[in-house]
C-alpha positions as CSV (number, residue, x, y, z in Angstrom):
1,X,21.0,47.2,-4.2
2,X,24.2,48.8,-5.0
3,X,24.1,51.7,-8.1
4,X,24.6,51.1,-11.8
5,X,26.6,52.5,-14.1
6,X,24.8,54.8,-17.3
7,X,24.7,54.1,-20.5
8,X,25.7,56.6,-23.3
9,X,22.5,59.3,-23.6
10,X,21.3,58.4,-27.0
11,X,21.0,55.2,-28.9
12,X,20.4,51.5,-28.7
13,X,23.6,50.4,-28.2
14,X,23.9,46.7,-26.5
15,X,25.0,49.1,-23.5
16,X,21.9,50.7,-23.3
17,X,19.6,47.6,-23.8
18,X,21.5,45.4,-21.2
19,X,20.8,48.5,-18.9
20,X,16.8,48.5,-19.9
21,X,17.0,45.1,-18.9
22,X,18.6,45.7,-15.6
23,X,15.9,47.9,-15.0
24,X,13.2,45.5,-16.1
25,X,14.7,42.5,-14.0
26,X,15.3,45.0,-10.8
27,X,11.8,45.6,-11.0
28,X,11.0,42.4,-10.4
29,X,7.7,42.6,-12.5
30,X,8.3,41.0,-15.8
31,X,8.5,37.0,-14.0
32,X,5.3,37.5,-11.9
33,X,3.3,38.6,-15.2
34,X,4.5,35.6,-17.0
35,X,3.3,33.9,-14.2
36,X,0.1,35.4,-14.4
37,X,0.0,34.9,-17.9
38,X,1.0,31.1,-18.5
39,X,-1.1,28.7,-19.3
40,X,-0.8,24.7,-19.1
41,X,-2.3,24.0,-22.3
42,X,-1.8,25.9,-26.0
43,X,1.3,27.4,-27.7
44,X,4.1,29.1,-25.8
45,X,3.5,33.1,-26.5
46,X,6.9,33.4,-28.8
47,X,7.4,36.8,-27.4
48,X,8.5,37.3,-23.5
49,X,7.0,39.8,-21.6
50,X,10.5,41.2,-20.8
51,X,11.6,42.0,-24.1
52,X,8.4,44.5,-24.7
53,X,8.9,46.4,-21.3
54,X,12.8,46.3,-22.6
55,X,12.0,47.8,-25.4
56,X,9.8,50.7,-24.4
57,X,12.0,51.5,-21.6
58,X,14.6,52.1,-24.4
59,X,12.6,54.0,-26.2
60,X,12.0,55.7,-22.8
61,X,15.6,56.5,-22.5
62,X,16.2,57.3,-26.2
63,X,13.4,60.2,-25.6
64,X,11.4,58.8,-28.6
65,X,7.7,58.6,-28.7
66,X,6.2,55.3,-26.9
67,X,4.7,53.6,-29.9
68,X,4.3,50.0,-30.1
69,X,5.7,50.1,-34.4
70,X,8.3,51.6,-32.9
71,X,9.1,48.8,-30.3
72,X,8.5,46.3,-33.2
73,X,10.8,47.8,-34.9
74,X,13.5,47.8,-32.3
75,X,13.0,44.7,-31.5
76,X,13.4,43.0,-34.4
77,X,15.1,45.7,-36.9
78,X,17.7,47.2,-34.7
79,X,19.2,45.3,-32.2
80,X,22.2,43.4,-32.2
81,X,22.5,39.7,-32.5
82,X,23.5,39.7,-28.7
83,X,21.1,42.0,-27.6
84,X,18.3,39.7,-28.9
85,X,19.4,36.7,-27.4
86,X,19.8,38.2,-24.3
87,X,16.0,39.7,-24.7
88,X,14.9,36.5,-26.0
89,X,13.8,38.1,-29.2
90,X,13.1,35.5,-32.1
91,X,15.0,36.0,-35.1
92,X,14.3,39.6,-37.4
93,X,12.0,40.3,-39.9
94,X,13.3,41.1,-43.8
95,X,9.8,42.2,-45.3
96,X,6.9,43.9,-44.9
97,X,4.5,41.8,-44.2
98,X,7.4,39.8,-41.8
99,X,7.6,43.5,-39.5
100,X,3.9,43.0,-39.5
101,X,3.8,39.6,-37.8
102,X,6.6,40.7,-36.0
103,X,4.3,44.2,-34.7
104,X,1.2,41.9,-33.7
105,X,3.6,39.4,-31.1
106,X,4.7,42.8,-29.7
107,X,1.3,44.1,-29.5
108,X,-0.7,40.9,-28.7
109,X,1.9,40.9,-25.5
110,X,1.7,44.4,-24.8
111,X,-2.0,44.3,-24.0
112,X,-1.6,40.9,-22.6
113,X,0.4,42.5,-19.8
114,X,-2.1,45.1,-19.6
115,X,-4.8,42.7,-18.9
116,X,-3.3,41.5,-15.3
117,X,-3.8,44.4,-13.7
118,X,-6.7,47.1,-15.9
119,X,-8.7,48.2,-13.6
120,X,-11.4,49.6,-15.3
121,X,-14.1,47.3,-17.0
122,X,-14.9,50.3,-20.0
123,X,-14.7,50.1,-23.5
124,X,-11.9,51.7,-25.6
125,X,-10.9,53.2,-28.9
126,X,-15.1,53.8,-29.9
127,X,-16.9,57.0,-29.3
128,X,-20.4,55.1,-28.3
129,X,-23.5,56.3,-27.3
130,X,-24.6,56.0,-23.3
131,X,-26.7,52.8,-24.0
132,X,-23.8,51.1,-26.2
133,X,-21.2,52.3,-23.5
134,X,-23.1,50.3,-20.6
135,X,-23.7,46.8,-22.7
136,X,-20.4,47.0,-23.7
137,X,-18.9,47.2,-20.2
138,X,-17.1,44.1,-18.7
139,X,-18.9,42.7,-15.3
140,X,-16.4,44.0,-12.5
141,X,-16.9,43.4,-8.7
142,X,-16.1,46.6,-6.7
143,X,-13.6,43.8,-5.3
144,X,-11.6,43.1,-8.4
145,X,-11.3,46.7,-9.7
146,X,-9.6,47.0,-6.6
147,X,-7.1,44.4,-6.8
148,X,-6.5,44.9,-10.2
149,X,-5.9,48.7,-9.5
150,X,-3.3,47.3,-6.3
151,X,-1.3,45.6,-8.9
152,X,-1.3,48.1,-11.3
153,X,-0.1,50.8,-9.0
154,X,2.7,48.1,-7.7
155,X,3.8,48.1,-10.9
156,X,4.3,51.1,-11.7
157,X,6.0,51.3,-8.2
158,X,8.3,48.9,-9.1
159,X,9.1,51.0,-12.3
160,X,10.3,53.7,-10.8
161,X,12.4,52.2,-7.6
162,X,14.2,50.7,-10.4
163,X,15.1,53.8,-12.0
164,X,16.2,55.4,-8.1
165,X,17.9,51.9,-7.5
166,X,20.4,53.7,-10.0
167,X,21.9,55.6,-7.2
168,X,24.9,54.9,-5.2
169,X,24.4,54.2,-1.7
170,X,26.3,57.0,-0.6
171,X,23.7,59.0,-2.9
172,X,20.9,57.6,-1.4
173,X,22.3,58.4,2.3
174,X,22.4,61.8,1.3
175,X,18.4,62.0,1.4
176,X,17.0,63.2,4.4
177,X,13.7,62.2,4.1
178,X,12.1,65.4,2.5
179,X,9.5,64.5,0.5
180,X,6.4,67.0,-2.1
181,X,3.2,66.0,-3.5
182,X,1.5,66.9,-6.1
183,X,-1.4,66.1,-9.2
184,X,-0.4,67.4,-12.8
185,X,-3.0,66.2,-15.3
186,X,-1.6,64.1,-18.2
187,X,-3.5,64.5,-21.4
188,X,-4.9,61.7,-23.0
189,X,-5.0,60.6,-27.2
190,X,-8.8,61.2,-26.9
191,X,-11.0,63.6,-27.4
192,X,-13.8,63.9,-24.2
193,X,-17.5,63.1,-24.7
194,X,-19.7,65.5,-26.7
195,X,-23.1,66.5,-25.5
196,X,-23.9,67.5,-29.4
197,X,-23.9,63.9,-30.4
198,X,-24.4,62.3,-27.3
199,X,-21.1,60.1,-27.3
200,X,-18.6,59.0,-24.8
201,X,-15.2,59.7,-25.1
202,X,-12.8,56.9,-27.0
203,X,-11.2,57.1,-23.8
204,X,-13.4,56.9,-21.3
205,X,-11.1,56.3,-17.6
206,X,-10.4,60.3,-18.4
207,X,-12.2,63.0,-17.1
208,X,-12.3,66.6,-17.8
209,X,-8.8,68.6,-16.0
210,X,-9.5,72.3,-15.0
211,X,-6.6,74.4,-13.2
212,X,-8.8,75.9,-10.5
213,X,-10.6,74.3,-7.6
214,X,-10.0,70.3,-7.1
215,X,-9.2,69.9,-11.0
216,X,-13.1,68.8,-11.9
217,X,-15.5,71.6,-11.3
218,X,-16.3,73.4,-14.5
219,X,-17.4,76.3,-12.6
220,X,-16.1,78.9,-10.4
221,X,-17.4,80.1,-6.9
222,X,-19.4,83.1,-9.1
223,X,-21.1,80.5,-11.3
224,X,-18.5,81.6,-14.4
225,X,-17.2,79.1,-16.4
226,X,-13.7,77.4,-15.8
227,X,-11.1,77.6,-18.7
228,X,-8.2,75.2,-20.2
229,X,-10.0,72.2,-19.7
230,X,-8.5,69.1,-21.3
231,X,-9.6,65.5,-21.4
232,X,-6.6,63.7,-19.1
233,X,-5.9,61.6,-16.5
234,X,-4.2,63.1,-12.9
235,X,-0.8,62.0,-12.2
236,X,-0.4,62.1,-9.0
237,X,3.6,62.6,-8.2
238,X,6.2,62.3,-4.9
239,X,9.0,63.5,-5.6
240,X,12.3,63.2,-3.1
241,X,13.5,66.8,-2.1
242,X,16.3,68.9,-0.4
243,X,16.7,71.0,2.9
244,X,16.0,74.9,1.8
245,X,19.7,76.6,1.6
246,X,21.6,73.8,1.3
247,X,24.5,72.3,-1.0
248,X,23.4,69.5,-3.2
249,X,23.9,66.3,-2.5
250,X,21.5,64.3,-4.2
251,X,19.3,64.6,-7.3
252,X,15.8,65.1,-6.7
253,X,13.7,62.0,-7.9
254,X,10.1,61.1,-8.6
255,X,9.5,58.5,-6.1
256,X,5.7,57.8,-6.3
257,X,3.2,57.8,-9.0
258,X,-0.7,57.1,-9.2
259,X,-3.2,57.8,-12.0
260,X,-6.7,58.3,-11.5
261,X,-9.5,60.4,-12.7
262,X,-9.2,64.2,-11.7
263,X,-10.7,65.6,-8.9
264,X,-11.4,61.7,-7.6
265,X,-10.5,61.1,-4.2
266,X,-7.5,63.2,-4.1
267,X,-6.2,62.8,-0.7
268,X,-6.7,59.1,-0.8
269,X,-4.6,59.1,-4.2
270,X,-2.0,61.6,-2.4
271,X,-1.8,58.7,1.0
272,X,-1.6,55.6,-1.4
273,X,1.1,57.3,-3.3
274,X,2.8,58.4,-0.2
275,X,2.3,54.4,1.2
276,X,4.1,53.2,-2.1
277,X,7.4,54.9,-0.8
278,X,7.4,54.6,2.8
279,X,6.7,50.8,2.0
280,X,9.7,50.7,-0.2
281,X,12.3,51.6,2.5
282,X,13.1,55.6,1.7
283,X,12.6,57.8,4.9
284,X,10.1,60.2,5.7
285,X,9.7,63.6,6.8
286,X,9.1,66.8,5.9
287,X,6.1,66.7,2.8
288,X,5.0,69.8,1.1
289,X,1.5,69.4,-0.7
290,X,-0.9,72.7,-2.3
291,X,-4.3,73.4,-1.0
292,X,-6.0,70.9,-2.9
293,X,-4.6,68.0,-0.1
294,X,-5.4,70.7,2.6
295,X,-8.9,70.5,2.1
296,X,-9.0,66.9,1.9
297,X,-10.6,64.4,4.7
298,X,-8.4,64.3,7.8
299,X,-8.8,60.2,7.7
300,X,-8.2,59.8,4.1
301,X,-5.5,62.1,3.8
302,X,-3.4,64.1,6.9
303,X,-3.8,60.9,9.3
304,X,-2.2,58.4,7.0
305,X,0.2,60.9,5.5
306,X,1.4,61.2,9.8
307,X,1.1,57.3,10.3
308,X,3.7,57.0,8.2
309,X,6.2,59.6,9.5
310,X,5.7,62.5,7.3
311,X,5.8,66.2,8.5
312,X,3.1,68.4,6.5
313,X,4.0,71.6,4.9
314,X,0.9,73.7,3.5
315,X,-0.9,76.4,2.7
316,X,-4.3,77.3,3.5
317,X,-7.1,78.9,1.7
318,X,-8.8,82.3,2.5
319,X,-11.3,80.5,4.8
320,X,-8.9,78.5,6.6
321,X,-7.1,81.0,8.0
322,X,-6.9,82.0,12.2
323,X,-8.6,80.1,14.4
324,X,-8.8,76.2,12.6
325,X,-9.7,74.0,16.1
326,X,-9.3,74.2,19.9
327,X,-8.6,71.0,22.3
328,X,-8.3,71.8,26.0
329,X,-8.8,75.3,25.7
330,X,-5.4,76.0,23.6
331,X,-6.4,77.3,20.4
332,X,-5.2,75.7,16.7
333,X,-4.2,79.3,15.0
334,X,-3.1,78.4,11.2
335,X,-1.2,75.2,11.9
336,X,0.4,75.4,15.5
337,X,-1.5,75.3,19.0
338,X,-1.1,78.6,21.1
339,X,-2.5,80.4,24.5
340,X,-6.5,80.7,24.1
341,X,-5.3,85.0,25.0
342,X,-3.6,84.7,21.8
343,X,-4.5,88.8,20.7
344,X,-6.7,89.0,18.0
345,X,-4.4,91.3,15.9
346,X,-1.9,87.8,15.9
347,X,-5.1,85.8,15.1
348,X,-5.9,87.5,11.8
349,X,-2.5,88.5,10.7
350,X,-2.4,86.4,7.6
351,X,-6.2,86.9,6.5
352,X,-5.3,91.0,7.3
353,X,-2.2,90.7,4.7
354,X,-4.2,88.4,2.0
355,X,-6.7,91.6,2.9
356,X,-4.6,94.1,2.4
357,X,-5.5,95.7,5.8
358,X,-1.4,95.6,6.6
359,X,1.5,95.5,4.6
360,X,4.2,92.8,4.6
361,X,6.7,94.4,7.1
362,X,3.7,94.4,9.8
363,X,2.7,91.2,8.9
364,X,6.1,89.5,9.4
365,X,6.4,91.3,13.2
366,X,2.7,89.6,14.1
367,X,3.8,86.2,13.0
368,X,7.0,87.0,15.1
369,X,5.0,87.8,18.1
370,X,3.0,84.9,18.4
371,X,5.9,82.8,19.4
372,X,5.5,83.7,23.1
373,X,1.9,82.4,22.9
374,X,2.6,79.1,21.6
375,X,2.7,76.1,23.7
376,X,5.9,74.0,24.6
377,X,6.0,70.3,23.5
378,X,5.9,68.5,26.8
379,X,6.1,64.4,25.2
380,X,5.3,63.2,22.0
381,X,4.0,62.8,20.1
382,X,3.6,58.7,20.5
383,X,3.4,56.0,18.5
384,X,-0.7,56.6,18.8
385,X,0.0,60.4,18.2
386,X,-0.9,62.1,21.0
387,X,1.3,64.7,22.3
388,X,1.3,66.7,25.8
389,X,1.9,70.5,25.2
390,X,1.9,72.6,28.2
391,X,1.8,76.5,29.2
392,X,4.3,79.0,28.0
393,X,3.6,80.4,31.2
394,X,4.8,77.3,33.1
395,X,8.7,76.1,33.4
396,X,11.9,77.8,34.7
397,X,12.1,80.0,31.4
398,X,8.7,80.8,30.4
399,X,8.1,83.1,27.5
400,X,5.1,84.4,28.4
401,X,3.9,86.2,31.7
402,X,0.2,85.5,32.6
403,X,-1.6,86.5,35.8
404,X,-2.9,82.7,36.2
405,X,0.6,81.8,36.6
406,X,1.9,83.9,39.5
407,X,5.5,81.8,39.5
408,X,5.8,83.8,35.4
409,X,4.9,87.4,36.6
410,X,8.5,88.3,38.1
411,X,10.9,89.6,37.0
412,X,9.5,91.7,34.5
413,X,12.0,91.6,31.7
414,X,10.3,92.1,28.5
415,X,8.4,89.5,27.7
416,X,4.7,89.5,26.5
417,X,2.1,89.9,29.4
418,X,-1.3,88.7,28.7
419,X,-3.5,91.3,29.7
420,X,-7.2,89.6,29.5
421,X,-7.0,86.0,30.9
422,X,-10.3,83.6,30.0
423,X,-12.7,84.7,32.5
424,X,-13.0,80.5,32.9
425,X,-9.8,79.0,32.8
426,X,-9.6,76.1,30.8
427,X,-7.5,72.7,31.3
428,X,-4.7,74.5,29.5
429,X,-4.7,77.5,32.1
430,X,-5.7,75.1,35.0
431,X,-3.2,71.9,34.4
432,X,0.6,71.5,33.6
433,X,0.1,70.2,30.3
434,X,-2.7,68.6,28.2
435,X,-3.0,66.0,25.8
436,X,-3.6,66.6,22.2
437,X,-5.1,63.6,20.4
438,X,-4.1,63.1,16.4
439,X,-7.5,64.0,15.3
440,X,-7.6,67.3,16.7
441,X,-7.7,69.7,13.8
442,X,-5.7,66.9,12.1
443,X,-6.6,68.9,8.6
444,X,-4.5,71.7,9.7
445,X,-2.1,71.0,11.7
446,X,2.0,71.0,10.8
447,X,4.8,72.0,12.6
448,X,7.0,74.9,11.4
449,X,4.2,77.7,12.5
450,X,2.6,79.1,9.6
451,X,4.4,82.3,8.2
452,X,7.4,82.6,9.6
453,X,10.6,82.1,7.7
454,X,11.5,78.6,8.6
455,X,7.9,77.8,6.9
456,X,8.5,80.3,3.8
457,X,11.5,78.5,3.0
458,X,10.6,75.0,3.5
459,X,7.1,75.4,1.7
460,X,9.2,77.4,-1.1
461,X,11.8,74.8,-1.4
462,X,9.2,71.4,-0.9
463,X,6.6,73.2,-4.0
464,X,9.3,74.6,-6.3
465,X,10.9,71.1,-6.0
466,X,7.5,69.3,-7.1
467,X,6.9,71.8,-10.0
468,X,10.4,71.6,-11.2
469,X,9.9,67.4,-12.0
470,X,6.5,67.9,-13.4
471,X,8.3,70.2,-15.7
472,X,11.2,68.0,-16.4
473,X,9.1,65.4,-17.2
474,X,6.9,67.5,-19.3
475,X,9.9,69.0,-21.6
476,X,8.7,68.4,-24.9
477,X,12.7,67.7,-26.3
478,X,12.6,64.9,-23.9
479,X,10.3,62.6,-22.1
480,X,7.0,65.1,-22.9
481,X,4.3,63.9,-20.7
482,X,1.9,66.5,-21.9
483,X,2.4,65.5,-25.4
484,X,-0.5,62.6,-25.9
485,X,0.3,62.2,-29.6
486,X,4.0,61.0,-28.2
487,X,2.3,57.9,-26.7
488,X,-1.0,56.9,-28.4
489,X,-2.7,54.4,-26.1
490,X,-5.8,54.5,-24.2
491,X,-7.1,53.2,-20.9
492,X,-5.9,54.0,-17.3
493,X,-3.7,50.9,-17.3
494,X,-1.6,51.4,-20.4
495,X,-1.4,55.2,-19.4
496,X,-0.4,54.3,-16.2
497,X,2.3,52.0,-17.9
498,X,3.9,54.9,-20.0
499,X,3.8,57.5,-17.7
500,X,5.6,55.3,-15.4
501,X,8.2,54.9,-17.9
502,X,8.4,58.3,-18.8
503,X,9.3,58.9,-15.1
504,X,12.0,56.2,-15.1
505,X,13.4,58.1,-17.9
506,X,13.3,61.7,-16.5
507,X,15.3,59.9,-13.2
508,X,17.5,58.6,-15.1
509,X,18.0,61.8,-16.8
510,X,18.3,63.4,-13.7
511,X,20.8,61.4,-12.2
512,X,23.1,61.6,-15.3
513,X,23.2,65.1,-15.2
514,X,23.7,65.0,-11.4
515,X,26.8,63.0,-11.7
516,X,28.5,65.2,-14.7
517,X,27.8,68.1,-12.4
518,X,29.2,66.3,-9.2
519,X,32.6,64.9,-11.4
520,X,33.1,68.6,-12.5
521,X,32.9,70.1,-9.8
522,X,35.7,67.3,-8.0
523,X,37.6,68.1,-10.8
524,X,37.5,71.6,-10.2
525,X,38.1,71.4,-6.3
526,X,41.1,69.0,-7.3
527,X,42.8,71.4,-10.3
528,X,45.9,72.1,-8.9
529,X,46.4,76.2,-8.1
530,X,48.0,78.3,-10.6
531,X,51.8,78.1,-10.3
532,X,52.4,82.1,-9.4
533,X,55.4,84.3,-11.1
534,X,56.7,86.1,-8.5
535,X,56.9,86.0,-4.8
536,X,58.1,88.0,-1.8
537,X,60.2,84.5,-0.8
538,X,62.5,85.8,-3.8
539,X,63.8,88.4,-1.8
540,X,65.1,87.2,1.2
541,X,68.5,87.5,1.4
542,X,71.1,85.0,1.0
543,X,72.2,83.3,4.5
């Protein structure tokens, strides 16, 4: 789909609620809940499910808090005649009690929408004891919380390719592909359970955030307890990004969003999310992700996240670094595969500088010198993921000289020598090449090695680009997502719901800013040059 024009920043105009609408109808959401929703027999619901996400995505846009009186009240107070009819909106209310009637339609629909796709059978809006908590909860099949989670998060999918179907195409070919991924914890209009009374909290999909760790331990490795806790929800977040050094030519966007509890199941959050936007068409490559999806399980995480064309970019922890697998014989050193006489001194580099055993300067020559050691991509890697890497001994250029590889020893012209060879050769030291499967030290692996600057300034660029949106999206003079009292609703599926909007909003933020930037800076490159006073022309003589 072709890109849309903005409407003015603030307000309601007819403008702005025929471009809500174009949002909602891009989406492609609202028929298939009416769908869901009809029924043969009984009276027609007078309020369509269209006009309500309308409305909050205009309150959305208007940066004003996501409250259902408030959607009421647009509705039926504020719009135009023709903005009505084209929302289907029945008449306005000229009382009180009218605005009131007028409130329950919009709410009666609002959590009629919700109830296609909640996944979670729990009680809301009562702090009940344990025993009350369990009777009240709905009878849910493993089965149907999982559907009903599949449409929720398609949803909220939908929500946000409509606000990136906004672009041009010429602004969309200017993504390459780079992609970061990250959790931020959205706080939720609920205080958590109390272990003085024994109660649950009125929300209870939430769970307890922490900064440190995988976001719910509530201790550290020492046994100390773990500060700023909140009661939330974990959003996790894909945003589009940009090579490192280069112009802009395209507005970084959040692409993908799931809620969940924190700390549950991150990496399989982190590949569902990741599915969301390969399935919807944008390209894939290089993804930047923290330490928390390191440490996640290869299969439920790092595999996926490589079945569907991304690139990792990470970090490691303090016990991750040096030696992370071996396949072959070649040795899985922080990310890339090298020689298995790799020195030691290159080994440990990175856990000597976290250390303190060598400065920075040191530090930046080791990671230089293990490029001799590394092996060459041979093939690969497949559409299975296997790759054949072979000896940097071994070609007509080889980087490294090694005694097992007589054809590498002259002429001597500088290059590394590997003084001790394995005493038992492996395959790597005994064949051409070898073949790496996918699930060799799948956890770790990524291909800018680990350290150098090509890796310091992707990573730099791929994290600051993730922590940048959450902060957009958190700005309390705006959309702000960490602001609970801004949208009062409880349960994973209306949270879900808002904080889906509240990313549509921050795109479409984005992408207005983007294009007054873009326009002045044309109009600068286009200002014609100062007419000049005087020139040396002026002086040449006559004839």
């Amino acid at each position: 789909m072709s890109g849309l024009g903005l409407p003015p920043a603030a307000g309601a105009s007819d403008q702005t609620v025929a471009f809500a609408a174009g949002l909602i109808d891009r989406s492609g959401k609202a028929p298939v809940i009416e769908a869901a929703l009809a029924h043969r027999t009984g009276r027609r619901r007078p309020l369509p499910v269209r006009a309500v996400l309308t409305a909050l995505v205009c309150l959305a846009l208007d940066d004003r808090p996501l409250f259902l009186t408030e959607a009421a009240r647009l509705l039926f107070c504020q719009l135009s005649p023709a903005s009505r009819r084209l929302l289907g909106v029945p008449g306005t209310t000229a009382s009180g009690r009218a605005f009131l009637a007028a409130y329950r339609r919009v709410r009666y629909c609002f959590h009629a929408i919700l109830s296609v796709m909640d996944p979670s059978p729990l009680p809301k809006n009562r702090r009940l004891s344990g025993q009350d908590l369990k009777a009240r909860t709905k009878p849910m099949s493993p089965a149907q919380a999982t559907a009903a989670r599949d449409r929720l998060e398609a949803f909220t999918s939908a929500l946000i390719e409509a606000s990136i179907s906004v672009l041009t195409d010429e602004e969309r070919a200017a993504f390459d592909g780079a992609a970061a991924l990250d959790a931020t914890p959205v706080p939720l209009f609920s205080r958590g359970p109390s272990r003085r009374t024994g109660l649950c909290a009125s929300d209870p999909d939430g769970g307890w955030y922490v900064r440190e760790g995988d976001h719910r331990e509530r201790e550290d490795d020492k046994g100390k307890p773990l500060r700023k806790i909140c009661w939330a929800l974990e959003a996790t977040i894909a945003t589009t990004a940009r090579p490192p050094g280069t112009e802009p030519a395209c507005p970084n966007l959040a692409a993908g969003l799931v809620l969940a509890r924190p700390g549950e199941d991150p990496g399989g959050t982190g590949a569902r999310v990741l599915a969301s936007v390969a399935a919807r068409g944008h390209k894939t490559g290089p993804l930047g992700y923290d330490r928390a999806y390191t440490q996640a399980l290869p299969g439920r995480f790092h595999l996926p996240a490589r079945a569907l064309g991304y690139r990792p970019v990470m970090d490691y922890r303090d016990d991750q670094l040096g030696i992370q697998a071996s396949s072959g014989g070649a040795l899985l050193v922080e990310g890339s595969w090298y020689c298995p006489a790799l020195p030691e001194p290159l080994i440990s580099a990175s856990a000597a500088l976290r250390g303190h055993a060598i400065d920075r300067e040191l530090y930046d020559q080791q990671i230089a010198a293990r490029a001799p050691y590394q092996l060459k991509r041979k093939d690969g890697p497949d559409a299975d993921g296997y790759e054949r890497l072979s000896c940097p001994a071994l070609g007509h250029h080889p980087g490294l000289m090694c005694p097992l590889r007589e054809a590498s020893l002259s002429p001597r012209d500088g290059r590394p020598k590997v003084l001790q060879p394995p005493d038992e050769p492996p395959k790597i030291c005994r064949q051409t090449a070898i073949t790496i499967p996918p699930g060799a030290g799948a956890r770790y692996r990524q291909d800018l090695p680990y350290g150098s600057p090509a890796w310091h300034a992707r990573y730099a660029t791929l994290r600051n680009t993730i922590e940048g949106l959450n902060g957009y999206a958190k700005d309390p003079a705006h959309q702000a997502l960490a602001a609970p009292a801004r949208r009062r609703v409880r349960g994973i599926a209306a949270c879900s719901l808002f904080t889906a909007l509240l990313l549509m909003a921050a795109n479409i933020r984005k992408i207005r800013a983007w294009r007054a930037l873009t326009a002045s800076a044309k109009a600068a490159t286009a200002r014609r040059a100062r007419r000049r006073r005087a020139s040396l022309r002026d002086y040449l003589p006559d004839g």
